[in-house]
Kinemage of the C-alpha trace (Angstrom):
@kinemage 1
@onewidth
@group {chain A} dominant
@subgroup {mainchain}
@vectorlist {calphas} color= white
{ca unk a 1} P -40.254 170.226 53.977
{ca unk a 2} L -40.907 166.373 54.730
{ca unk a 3} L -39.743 164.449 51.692
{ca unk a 4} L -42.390 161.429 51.216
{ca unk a 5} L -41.027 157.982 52.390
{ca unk a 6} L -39.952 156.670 48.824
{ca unk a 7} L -37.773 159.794 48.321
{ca unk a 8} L -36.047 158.990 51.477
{ca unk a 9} L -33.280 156.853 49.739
{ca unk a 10} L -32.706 159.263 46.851
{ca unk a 11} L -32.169 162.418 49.140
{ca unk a 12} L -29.664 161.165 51.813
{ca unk a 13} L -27.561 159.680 48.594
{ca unk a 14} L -25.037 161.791 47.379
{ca unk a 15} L -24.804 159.276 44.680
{ca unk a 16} L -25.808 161.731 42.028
{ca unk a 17} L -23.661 164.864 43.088
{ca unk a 18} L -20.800 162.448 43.123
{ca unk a 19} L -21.082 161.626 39.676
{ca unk a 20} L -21.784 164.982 38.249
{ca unk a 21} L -18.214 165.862 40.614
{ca unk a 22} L -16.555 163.123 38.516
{ca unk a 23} L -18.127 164.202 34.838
{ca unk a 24} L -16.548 167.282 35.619
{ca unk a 25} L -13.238 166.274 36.806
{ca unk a 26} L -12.919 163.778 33.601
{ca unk a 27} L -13.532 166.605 31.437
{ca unk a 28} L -11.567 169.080 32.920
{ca unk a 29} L -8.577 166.996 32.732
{ca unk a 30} L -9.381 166.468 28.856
{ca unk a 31} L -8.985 169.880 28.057
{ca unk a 32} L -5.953 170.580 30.659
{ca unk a 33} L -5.617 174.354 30.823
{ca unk a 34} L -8.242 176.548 30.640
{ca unk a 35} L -7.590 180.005 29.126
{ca unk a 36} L -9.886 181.768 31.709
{ca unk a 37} L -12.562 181.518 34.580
{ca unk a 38} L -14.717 182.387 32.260
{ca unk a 39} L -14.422 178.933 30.226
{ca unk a 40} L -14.317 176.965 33.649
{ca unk a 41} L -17.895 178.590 33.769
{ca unk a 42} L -18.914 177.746 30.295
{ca unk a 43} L -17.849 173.964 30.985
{ca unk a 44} L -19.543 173.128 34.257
{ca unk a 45} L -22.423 175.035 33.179
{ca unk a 46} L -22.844 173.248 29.882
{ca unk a 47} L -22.485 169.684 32.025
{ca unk a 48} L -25.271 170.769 34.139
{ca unk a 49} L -27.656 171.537 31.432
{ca unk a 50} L -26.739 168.191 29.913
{ca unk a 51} L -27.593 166.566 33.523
{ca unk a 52} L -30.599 168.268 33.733
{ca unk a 53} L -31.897 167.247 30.234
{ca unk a 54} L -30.763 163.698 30.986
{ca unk a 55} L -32.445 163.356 34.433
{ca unk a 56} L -35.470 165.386 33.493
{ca unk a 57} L -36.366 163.061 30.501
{ca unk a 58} L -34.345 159.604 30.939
{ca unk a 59} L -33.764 159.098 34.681
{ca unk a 60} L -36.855 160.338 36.406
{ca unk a 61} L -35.191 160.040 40.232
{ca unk a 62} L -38.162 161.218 41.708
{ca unk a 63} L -41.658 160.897 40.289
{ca unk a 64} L -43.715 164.259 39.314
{ca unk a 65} L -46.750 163.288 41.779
{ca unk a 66} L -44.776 162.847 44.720
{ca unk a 67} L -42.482 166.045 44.270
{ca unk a 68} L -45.814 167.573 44.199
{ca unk a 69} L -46.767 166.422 47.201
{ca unk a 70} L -43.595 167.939 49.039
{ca unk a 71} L -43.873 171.442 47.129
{ca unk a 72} L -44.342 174.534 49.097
{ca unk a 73} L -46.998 176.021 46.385
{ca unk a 74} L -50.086 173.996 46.177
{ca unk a 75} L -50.965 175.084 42.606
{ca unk a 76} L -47.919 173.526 41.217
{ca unk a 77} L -49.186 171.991 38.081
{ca unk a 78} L -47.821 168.755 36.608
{ca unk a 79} L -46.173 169.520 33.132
{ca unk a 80} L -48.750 167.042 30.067
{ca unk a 81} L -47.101 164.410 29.169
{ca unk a 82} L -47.278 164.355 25.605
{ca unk a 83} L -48.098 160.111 24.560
């Protein structure tokens, strides 16, 4: 998959990954011990919801029309934007 010239930037950062690594690092040491795996699980999996949500609506790092573009399925519709 050939990533369109304006997404070059954003994928050879690991900007992002690194800060997600840190989010989790910050939290973990709030809470100190964790009782299980289990709740090691829970945590990191809530923080990457929360990532998701915040990149999908605040921080668009890549624009809809050209991730489109670089998709393997050609009948990937764009979500509506609701105005």
């Amino acid at each position: 998959m050939d990533f369109p010239r304006e997404h070059w930037v954003q994928v050879a950062s690991t900007n992002p990954l690194e800060r997600v690594n840190r989010e989790i690092k910050r939290r973990a040491d709030v809470i100190g011990i964790f009782p299980n795996a289990d709740a090691i699980v829970r945590l990191v999996g809530a923080l990457m919801l929360e990532t998701n949500d915040e990149w999908t609506v605040a921080r668009r790092y890549m624009s809809l029309e050209t991730l489109a573009r670089v998709t393997d399925n050609p009948t990937v519709r764009l979500p509506a934007v609701a105005t």
